[in-house]
N, C-alpha and C positions, 0 to 999 in steps of 0.2 A: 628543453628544460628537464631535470631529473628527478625524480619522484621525491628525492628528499629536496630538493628546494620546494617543489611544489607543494611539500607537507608543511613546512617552513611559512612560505606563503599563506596556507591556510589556517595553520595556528594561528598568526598574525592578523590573520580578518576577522578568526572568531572574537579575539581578543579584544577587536573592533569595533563589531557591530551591537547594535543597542542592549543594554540588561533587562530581565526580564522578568521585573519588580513586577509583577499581577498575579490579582487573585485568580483560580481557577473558576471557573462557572459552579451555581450551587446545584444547576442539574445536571443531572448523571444519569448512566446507562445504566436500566434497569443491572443488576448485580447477576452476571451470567451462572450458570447453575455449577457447582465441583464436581461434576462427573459427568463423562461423555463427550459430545460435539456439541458446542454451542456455534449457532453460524448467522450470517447476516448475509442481507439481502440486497443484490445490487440494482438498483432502480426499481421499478413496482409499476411501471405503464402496463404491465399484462397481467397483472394480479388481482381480479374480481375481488377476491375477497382473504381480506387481510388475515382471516379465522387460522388459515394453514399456517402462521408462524405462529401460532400457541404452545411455548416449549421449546421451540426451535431457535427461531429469528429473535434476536434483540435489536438490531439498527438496521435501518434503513438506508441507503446511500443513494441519493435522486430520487427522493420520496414527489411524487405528485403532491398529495395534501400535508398539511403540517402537522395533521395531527388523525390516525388511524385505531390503536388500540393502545390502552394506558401503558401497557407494558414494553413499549417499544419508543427507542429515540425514532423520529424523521427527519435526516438532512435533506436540503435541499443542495441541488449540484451546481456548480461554476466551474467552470475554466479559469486558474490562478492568475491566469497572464495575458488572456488574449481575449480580444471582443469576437464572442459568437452569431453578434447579430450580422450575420454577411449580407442579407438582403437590404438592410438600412444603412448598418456602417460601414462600408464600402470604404476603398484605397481611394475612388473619388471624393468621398465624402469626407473621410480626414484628410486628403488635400484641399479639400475647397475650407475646411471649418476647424482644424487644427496641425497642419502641417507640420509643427514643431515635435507631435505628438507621435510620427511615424517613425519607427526605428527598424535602418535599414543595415543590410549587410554590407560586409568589407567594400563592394563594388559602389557605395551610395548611391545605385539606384536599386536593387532589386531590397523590395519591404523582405522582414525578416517574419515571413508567415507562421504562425502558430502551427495553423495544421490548414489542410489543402483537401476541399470536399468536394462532393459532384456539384455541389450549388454555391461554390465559390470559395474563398481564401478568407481563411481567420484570421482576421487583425491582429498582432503581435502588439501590448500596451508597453509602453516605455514605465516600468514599474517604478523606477527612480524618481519620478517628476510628482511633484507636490500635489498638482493640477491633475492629473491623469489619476492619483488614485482617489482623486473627491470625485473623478468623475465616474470609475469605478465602484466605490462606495453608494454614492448616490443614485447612479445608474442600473447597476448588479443586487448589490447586497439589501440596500435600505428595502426595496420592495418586497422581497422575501422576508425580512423581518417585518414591515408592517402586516403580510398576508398570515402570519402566527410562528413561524418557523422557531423554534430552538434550537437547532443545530445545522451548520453550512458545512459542505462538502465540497472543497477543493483539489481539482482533478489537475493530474498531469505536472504536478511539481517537481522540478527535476535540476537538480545541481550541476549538471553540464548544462553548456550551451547548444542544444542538438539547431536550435531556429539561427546560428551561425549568428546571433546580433554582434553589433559591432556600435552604430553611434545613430545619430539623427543629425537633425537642420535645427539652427535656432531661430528666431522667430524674424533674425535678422539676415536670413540665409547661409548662415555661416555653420561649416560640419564641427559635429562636438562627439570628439570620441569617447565611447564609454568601455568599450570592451575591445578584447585585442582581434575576436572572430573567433577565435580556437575555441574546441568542445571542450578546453580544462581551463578555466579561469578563473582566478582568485577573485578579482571584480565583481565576477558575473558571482558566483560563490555569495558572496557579500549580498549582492544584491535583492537575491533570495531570500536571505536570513532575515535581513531587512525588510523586505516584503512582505513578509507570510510574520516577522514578529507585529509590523503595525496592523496589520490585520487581526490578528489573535488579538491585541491588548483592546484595540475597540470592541470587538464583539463581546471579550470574555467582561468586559465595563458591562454590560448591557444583557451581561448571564447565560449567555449563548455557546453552546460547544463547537468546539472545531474541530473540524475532521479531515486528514488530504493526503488525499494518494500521490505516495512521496517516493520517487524510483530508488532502488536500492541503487549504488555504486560500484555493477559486478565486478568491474576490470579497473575497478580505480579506486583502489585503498585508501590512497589517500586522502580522497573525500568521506572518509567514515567518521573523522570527529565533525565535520561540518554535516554529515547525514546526524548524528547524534543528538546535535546541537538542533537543528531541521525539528527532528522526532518528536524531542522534548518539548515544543514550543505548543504543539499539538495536544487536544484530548486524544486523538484515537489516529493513529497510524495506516491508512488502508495501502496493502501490500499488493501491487496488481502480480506482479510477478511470481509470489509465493516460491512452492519450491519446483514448480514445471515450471515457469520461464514460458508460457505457451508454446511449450513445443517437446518435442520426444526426448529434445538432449539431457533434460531435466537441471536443476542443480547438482553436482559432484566434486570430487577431490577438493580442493584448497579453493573453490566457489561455495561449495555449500559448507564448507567450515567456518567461512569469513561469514559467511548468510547466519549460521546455526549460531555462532556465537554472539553476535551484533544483537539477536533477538532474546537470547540468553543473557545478557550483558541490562535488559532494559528492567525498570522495578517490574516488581509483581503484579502490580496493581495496575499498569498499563496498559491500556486499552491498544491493540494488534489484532487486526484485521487481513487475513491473506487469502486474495483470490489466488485459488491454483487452477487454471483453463486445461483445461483437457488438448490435445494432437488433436482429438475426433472436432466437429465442426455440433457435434449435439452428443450430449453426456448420455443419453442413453445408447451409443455409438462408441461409449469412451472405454479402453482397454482397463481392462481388470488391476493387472500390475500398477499403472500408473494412479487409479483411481485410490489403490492403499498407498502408492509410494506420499500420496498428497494428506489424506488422514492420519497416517503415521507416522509421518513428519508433525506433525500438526498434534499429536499427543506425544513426542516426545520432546517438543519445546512449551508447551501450554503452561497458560496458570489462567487464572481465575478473569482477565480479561483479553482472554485470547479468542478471537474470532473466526469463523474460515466458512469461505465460501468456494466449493466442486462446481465446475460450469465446463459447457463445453466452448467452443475458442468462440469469444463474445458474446457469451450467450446470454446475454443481460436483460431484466425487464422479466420474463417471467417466474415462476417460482419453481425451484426445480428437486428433487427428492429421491434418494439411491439407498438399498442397505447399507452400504458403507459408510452412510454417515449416521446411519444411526447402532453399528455397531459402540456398544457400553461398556468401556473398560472400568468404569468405574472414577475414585482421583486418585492423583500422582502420591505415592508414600516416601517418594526422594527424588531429588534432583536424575537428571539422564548421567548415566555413567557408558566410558570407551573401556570393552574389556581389550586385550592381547587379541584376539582376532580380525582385531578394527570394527566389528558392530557396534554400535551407540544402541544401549535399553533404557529401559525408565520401567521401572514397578508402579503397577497400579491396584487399588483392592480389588481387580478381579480378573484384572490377569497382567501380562505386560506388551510393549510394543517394543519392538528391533528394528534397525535401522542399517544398511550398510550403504553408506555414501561413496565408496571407489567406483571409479567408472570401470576397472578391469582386476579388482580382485574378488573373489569370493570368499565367504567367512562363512564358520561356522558357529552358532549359537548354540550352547549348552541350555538346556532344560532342567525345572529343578522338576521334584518327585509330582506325577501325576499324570494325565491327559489333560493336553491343550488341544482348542480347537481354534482355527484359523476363522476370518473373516466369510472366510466361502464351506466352511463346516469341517473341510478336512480335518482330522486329531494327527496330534504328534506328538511324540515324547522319545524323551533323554535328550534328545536335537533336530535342528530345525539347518539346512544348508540354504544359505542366501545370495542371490548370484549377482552380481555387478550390479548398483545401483536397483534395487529391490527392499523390501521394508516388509514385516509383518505386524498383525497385530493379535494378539493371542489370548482369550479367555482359558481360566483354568476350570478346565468341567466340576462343575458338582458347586461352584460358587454362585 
């Protein structure tokens, strides 16, 4: 199928799936500060004491308690789509007690696992069926909102079909196809939208923010108006990918334009959230370069609810703290501009941040009158050379 049908296809389902007549929730994330790094925090099982995000952290993502200091959302975390309870709900168990509920791949017999752990296989929930999200609701969600929770966090939302589903058994033994098996399907697409909109419209009833790490669409364009539509349905966007992609290759060329624009393209006022995980296995391990390539990225798309958490590859649960993020450029005085050299800048009142996203050109950055001083204290002036995929962020001395 060719990307323009398959764009074709997806206009047509957005076109489709339910409207998205609700009110927003009346709480809101504390209002993150206009200058600097504002960041947020991914789970909090090793965080003694909540004191260290004062300043820092505004949201929580897998908050233990529902509620830690006034100035902070806590979500609590789920899995969108699949039951994590493996030691209870079992492939035995939903065959013995809801058979109809198991949705399997092309082969009808192998279950379409979520995700696959040392203590067993995540049940993949057939999100389409009326009965399976009462039982997710009732099962998952209600409990956390009776325990105080204001805000849920929805992990692993992803508009391909990477779990390969395909269909289930009805109750009468008979296979009922839903999806074709392929990673690009308009169905499956649909089915999403649908998902994550009846979930948002019950909780936002009920005044509750929602929050879901929604995978960007690197190599597939054409799921950017149904990413869009995804985004929007959302209070806050958590970006696991940000712009390291966990790993060295980083985002670059016509990936991180599609990236840099899509998040430019959202209101002001949107709440985005981007982890960027470090190559290194522990951020105090984590290369220098890559450490500014992920903050400067991060101030040359920002606004007022732009969030970003530096970790190293998984490093989630405790609280973790670098100069780099607390280098203070100050706020943005204009939009990011592309000179003739290919650098992307953005002016800040106290100094500004460069960007060069080609994986294999270097640019030069023009300096206006003064000494700037980099992240790691070096001064430069008149220009600054940026070498393939590398970024600065630059205070003007004496401000």
């Amino acid at each position: 199928m060719s990307k323009a049908v398959r764009c074709m296809l997806f206009i047509f389902a957005l076109g489709s799936s339910l409207s998205i007549a609700q009110s927003r929730p009346h709480l809101s994330l504390p209002m993150p500060s206009s200058d600097g790094i504002n960041r947020a925090q991914p789970f909090d099982r090793k965080v003694p004491d909540p004191a260290v995000y004062a300043g820092n952290v505004y949201f929580v993502w897998g908050a233990e308690k529902p509620v830690t200091l006034s100035t902070i959302v806590n979500a609590r975390y789920l899995p969108y789509s699949r039951d994590n309870d493996r030691k209870t709900h079992t492939f035995e168990w939903y065959k013995a007690n809801h058979p109809e509920w198991i949705v399997y791949t092309s082969d009808r017999k192998t279950p379409a696992w979520g995700f696959t752990y040392p203590t067993g296989n995540s049940m993949a929930l057939d999100i389409t069926n009326p009965a399976v999200r009462t039982f997710y609701w009732d099962t998952f969600v209600a409990p956390y909102l009776a325990a105080g929770y204001k805000a849920m966090a929805f992990d692993n939302v992803d508009l391909a079909n990477w779990d390969k589903r395909s269909g289930h058994f009805d109750a009468q033994g008979n296979w009922v196809k839903q999806f074709n098996g392929d990673k690009i399907d308009s169905a499956y697409v649909l089915s999403v939208l649908e998902w994550m909109e009846y979930l948002t419209a019950r909780l936002h009833a009920l005044d509750i923010v929602v929050a879901a790490n929604i995978t960007f669409p690197v190599n597939h364009p054409e799921l950017l108006p149904a990413m869009r539509k995804l985004v929007d349905v959302v209070d806050i966007w958590g970006d696991e990918q940000g712009f390291t992609d966990h790993s060295d290759a980083l985002f670059v060329d016509a990936v991180w334009q599609r990236k840099f624009d899509f998040i430019r393209s959202l209101p002001a006022d949107k709440f985005h959230w981007a982890i960027n995980e470090m190559s290194a296995k522990h951020l105090a391990d984590a290369r220098p370069e890559q450490m500014d390539w992920a903050a400067a990225n991060y101030y040359l798309y920002r606004e007022r609810g732009s969030l970003l958490t530096v970790c190293g590859e998984q490093e989630y649960g405790v609280y973790l703290d670098a100069p780099v993020l607390h280098v203070d450029l100050g706020h943005p005085l204009a939009p990011p501009v592309h000179d003739e050299s290919g650098v992307w800048t953005r002016a800040y009142s106290k100094g500004l941040v460069a960007v060069n996203p080609a994986s294999k050109i270097e640019a030069t950055l023009k300096l206006g009158k003064g000494i700037w001083v980099d992240s790691h204290g070096q001064e430069h002036s008149g220009k600054v050379i940026l070498r393939p995929n590398t970024a600065v962020m630059l205070l003007l001395k004496g401000t």
